[in-house]
PQR file with spaces between the fields and no chain letter, atoms N, CA, C, O and H, PARSE charges and radii, in Angstrom:
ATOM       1  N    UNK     1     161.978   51.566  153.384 -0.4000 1.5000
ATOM       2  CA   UNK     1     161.936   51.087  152.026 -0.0000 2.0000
ATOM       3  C    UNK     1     160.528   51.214  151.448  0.5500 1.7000
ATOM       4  O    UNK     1     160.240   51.498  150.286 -0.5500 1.4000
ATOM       5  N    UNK     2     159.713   50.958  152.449 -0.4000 1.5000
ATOM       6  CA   UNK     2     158.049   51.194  151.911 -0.0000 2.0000
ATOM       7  C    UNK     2     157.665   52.794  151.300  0.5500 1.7000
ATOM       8  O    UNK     2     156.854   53.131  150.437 -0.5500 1.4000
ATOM       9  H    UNK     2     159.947   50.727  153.393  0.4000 1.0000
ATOM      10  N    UNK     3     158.632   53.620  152.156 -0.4000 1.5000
ATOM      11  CA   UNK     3     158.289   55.309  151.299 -0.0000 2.0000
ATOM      12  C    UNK     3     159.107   54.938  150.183  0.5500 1.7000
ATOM      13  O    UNK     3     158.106   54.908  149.467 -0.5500 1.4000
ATOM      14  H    UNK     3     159.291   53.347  152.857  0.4000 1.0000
ATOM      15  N    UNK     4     159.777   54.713  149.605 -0.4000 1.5000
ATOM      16  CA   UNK     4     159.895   54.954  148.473 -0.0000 2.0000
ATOM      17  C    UNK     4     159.357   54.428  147.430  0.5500 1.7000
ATOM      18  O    UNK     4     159.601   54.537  146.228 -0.5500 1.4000
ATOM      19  H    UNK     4     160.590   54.737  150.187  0.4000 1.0000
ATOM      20  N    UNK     5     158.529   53.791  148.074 -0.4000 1.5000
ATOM      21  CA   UNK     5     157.689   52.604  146.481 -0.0000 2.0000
ATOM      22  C    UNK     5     156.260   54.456  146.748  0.5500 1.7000
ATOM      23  O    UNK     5     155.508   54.631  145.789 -0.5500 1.4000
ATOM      24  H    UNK     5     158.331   53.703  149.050  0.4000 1.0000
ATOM      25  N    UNK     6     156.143   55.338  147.777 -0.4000 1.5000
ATOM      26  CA   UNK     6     155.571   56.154  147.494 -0.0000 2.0000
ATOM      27  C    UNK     6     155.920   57.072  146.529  0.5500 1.7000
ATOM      28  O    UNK     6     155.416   57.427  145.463 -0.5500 1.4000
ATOM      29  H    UNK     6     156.753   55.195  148.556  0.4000 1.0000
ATOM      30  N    UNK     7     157.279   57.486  147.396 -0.4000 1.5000
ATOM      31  CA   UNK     7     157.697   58.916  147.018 -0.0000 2.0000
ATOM      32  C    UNK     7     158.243   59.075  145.546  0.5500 1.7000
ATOM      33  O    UNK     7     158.305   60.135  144.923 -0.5500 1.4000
ATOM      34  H    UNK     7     157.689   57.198  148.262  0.4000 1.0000
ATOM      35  N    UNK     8     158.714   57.541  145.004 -0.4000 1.5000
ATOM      36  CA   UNK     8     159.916   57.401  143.190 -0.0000 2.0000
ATOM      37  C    UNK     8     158.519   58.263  142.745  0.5500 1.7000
ATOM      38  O    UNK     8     158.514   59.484  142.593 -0.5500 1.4000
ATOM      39  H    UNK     8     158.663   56.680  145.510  0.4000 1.0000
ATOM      40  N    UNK     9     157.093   57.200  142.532 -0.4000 1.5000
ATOM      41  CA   UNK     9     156.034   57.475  141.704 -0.0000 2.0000
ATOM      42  C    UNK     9     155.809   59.023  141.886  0.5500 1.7000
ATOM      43  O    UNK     9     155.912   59.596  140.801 -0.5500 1.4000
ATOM      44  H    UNK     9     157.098   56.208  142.656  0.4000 1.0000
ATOM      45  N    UNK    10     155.523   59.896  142.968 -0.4000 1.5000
ATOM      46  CA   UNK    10     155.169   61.283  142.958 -0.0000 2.0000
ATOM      47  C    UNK    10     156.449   61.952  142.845  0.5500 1.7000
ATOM      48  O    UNK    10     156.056   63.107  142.687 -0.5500 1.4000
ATOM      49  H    UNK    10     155.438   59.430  143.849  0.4000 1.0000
ATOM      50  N    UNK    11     157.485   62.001  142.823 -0.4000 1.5000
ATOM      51  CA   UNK    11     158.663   62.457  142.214 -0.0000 2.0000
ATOM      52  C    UNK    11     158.684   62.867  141.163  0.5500 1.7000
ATOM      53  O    UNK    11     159.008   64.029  140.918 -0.5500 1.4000
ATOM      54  H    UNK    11     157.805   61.062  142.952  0.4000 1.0000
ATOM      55  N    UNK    12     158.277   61.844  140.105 -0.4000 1.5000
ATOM      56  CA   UNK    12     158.323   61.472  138.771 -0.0000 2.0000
ATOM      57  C    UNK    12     157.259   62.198  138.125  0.5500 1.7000
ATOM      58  O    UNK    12     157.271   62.626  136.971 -0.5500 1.4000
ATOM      59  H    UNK    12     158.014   60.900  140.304  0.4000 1.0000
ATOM      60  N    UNK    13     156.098   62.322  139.199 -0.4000 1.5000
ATOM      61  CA   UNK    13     154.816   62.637  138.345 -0.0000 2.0000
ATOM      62  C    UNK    13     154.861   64.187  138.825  0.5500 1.7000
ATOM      63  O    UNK    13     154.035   64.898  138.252 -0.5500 1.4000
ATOM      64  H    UNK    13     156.088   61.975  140.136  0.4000 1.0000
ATOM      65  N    UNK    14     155.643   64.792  139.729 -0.4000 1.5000
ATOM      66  CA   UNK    14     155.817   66.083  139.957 -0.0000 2.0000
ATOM      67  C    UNK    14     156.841   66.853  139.184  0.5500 1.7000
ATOM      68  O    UNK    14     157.022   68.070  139.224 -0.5500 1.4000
ATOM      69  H    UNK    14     156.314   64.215  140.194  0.4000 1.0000
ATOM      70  N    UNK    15     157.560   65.855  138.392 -0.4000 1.5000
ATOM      71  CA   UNK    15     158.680   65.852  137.503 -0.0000 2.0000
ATOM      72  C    UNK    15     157.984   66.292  136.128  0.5500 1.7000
ATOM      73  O    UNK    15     158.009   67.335  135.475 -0.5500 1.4000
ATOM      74  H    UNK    15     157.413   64.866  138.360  0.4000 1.0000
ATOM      75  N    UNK    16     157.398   65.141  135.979 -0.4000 1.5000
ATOM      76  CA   UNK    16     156.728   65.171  134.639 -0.0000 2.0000
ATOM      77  C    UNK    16     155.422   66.702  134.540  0.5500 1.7000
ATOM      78  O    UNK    16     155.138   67.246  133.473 -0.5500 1.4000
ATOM      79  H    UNK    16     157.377   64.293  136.509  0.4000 1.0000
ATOM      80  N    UNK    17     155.068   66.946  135.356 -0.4000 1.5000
ATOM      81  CA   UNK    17     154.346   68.085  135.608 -0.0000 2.0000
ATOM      82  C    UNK    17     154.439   69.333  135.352  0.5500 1.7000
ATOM      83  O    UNK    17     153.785   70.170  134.730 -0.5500 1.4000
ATOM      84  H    UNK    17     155.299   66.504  136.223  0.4000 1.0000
ATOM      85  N    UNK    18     155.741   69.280  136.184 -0.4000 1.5000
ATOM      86  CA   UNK    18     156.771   70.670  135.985 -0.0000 2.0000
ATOM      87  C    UNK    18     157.018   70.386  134.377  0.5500 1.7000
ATOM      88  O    UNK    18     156.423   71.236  133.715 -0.5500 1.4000
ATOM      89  H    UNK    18     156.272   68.600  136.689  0.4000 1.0000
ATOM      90  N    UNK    19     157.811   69.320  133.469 -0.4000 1.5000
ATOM      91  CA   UNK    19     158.438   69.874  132.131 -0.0000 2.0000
ATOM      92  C    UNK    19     156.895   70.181  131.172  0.5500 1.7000
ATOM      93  O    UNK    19     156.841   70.826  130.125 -0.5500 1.4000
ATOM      94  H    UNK    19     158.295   68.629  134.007  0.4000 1.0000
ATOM      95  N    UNK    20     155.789   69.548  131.851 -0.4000 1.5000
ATOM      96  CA   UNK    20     154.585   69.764  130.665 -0.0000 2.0000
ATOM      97  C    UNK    20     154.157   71.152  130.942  0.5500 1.7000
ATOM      98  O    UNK    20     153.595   71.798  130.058 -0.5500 1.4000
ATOM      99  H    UNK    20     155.833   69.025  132.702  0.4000 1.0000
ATOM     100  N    UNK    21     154.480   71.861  132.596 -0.4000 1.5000
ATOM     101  CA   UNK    21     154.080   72.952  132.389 -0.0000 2.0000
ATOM     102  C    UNK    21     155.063   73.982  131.405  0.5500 1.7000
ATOM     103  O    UNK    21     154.753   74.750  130.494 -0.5500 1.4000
ATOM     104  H    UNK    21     154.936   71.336  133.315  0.4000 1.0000
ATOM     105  N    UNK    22     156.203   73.681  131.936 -0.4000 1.5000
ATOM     106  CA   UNK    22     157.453   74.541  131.234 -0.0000 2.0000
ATOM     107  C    UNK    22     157.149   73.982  129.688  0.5500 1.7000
ATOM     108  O    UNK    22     157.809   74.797  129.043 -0.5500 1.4000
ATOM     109  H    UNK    22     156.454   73.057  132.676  0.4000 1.0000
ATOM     110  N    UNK    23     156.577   73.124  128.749 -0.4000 1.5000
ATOM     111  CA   UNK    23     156.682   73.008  127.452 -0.0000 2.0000
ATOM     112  C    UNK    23     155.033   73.894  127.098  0.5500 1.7000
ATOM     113  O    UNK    23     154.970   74.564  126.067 -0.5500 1.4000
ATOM     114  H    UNK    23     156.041   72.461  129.273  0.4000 1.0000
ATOM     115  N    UNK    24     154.166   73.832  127.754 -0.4000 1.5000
ATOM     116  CA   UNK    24     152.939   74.942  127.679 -0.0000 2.0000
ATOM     117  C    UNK    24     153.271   76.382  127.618  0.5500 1.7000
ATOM     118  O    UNK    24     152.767   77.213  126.863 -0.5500 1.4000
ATOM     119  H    UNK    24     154.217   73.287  128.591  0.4000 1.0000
ATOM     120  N    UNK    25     154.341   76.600  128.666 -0.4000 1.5000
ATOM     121  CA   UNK    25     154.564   77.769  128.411 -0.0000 2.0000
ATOM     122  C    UNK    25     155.597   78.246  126.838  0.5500 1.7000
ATOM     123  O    UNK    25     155.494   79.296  126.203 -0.5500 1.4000
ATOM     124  H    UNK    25     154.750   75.925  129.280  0.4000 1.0000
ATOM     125  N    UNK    26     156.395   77.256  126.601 -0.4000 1.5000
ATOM     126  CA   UNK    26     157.225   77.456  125.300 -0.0000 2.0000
ATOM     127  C    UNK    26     156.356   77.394  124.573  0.5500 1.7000
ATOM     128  O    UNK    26     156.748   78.298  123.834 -0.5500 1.4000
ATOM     129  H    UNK    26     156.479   76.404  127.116  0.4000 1.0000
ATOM     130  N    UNK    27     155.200   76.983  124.005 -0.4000 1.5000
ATOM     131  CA   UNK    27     153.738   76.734  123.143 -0.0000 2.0000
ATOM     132  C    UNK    27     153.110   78.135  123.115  0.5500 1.7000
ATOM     133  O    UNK    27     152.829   78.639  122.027 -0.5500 1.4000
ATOM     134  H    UNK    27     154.882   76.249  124.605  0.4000 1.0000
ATOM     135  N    UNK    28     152.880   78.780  124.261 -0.4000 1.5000
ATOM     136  CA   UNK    28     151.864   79.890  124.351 -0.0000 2.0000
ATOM     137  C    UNK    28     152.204   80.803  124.231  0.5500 1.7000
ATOM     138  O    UNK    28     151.478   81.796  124.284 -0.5500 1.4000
ATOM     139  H    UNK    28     153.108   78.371  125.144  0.4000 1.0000
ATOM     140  N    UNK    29     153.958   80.839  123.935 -0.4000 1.5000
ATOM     141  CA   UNK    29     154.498   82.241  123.420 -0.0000 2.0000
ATOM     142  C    UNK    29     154.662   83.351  125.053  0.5500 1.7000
ATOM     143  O    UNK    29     154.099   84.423  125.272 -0.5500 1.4000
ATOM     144  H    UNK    29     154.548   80.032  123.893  0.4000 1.0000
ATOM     145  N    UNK    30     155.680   82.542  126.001 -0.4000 1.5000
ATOM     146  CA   UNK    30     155.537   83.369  127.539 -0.0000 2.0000
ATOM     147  C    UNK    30     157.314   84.060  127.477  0.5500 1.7000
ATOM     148  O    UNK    30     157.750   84.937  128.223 -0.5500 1.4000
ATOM     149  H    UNK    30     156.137   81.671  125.823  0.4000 1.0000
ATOM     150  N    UNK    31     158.040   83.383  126.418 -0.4000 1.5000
ATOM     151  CA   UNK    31     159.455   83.560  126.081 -0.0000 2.0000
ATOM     152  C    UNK    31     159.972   83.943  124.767  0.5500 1.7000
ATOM     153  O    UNK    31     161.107   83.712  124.351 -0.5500 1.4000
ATOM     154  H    UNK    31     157.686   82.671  125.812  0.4000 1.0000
ATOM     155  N    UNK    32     159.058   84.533  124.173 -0.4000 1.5000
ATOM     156  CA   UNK    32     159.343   85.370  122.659 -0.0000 2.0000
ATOM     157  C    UNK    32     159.835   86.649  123.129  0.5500 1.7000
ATOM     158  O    UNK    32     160.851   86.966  122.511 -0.5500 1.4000
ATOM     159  H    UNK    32     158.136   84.721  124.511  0.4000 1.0000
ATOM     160  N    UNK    33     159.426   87.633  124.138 -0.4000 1.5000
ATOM     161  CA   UNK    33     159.889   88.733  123.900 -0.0000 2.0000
ATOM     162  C    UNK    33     160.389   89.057  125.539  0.5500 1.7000
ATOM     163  O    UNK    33     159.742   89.470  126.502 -0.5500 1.4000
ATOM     164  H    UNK    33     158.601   87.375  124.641  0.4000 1.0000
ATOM     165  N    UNK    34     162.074   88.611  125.366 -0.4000 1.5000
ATOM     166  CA   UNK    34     162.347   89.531  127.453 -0.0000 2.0000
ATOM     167  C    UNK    34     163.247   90.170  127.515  0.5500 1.7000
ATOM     168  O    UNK    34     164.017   90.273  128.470 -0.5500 1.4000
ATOM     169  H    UNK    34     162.600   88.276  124.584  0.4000 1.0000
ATOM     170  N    UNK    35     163.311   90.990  125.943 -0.4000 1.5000
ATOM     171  CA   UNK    35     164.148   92.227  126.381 -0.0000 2.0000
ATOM     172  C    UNK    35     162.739   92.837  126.110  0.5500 1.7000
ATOM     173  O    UNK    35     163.400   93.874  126.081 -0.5500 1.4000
ATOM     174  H    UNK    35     162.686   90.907  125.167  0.4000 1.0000
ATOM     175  N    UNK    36     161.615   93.171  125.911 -0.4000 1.5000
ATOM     176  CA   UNK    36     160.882   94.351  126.044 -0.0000 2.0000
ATOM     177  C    UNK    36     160.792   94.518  127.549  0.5500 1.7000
ATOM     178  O    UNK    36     161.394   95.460  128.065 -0.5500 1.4000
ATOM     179  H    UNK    36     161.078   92.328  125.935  0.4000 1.0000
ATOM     180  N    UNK    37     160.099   93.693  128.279 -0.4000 1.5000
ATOM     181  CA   UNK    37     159.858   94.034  129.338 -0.0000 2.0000
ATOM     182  C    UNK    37     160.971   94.538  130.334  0.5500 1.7000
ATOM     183  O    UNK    37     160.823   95.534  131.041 -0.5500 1.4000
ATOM     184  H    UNK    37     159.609   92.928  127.860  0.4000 1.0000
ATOM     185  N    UNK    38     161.882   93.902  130.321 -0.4000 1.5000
ATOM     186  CA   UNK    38     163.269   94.947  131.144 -0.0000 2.0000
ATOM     187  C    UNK    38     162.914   96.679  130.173  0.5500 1.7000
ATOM     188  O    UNK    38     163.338   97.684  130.743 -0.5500 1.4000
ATOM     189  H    UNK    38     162.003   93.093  129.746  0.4000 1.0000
ATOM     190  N    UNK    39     162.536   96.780  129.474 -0.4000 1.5000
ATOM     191  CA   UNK    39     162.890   98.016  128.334 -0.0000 2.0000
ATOM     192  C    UNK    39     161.490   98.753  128.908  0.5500 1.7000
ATOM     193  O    UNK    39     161.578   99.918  129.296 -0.5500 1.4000
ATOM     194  H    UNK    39     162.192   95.964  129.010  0.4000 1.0000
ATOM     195  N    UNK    40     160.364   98.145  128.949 -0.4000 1.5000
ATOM     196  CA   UNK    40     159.138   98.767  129.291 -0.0000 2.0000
ATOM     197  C    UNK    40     159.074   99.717  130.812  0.5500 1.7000
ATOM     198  O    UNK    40     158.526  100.791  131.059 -0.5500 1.4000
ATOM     199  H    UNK    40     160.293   97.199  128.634  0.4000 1.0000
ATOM     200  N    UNK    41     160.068   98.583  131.846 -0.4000 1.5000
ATOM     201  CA   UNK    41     160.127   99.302  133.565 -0.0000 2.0000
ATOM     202  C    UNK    41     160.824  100.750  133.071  0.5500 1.7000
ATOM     203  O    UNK    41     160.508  101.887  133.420 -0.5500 1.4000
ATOM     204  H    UNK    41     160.513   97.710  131.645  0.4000 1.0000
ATOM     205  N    UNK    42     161.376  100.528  132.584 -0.4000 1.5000
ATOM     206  CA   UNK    42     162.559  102.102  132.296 -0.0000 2.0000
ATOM     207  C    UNK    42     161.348  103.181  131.637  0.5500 1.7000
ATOM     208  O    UNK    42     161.520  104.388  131.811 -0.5500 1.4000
ATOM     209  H    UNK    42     161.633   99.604  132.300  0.4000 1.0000
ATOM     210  N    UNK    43     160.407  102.809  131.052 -0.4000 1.5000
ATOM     211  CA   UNK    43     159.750  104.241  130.234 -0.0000 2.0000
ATOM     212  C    UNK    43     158.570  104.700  131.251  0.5500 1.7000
ATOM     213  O    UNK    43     157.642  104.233  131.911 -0.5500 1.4000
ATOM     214  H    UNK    43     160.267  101.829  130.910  0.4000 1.0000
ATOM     215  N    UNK    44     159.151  105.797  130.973 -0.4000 1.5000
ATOM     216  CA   UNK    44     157.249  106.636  131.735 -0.0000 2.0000
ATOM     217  C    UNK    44     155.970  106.469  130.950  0.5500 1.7000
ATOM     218  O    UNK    44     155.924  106.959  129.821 -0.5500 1.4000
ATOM     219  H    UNK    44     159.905  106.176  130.436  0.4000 1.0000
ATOM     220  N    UNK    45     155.004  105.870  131.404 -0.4000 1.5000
ATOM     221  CA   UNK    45     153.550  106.350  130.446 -0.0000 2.0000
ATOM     222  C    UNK    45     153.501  107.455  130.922  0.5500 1.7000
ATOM     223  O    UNK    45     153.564  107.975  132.037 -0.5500 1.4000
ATOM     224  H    UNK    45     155.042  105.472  132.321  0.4000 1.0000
ATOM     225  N    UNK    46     153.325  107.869  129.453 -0.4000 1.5000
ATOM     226  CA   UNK    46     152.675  109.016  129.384 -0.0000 2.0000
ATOM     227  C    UNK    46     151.032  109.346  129.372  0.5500 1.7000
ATOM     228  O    UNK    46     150.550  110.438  129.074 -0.5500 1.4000
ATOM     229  H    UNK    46     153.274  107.447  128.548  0.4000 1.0000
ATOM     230  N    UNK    47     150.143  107.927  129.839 -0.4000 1.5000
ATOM     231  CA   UNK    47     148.991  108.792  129.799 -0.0000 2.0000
ATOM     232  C    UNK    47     148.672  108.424  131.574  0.5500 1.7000
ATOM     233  O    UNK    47     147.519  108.272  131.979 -0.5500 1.4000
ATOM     234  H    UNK    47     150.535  107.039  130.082  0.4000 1.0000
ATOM     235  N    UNK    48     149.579  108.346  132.258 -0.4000 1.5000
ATOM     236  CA   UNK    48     149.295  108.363  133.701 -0.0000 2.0000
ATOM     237  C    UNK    48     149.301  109.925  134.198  0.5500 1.7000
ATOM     238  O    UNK    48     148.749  110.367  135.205 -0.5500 1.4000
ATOM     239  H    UNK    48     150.515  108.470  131.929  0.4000 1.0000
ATOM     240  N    UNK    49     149.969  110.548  133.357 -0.4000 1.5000
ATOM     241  CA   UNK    49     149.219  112.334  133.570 -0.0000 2.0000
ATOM     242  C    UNK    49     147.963  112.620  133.556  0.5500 1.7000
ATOM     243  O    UNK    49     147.593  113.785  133.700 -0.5500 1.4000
ATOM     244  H    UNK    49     150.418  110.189  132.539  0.4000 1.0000
């Protein structure tokens, strides 16, 4: 019973961590564009000649 008066609090704060990182990334613009990049693997550069 004593781990969990540890583990609720770092749960929560590993919880809360993860959605502030995932809302930084919705902020910084990491999910505006994901059909280019599937679209980009498919083309050849052309200045790697």
């Amino acid at each position: 019973m004593n781990g969990l008066i540890f583990l609720i609090p770092v749960a929560l704060g590993m919880g809360g961590l993860g959605l502030a990182a995932f809302f930084w990334s919705m902020r910084s613009g990491q999910y505006e564009d994901l059909d280019g990049a599937a679209q980009r693997i498919l083309l050849d550069d052309e200045d790697a000649a």
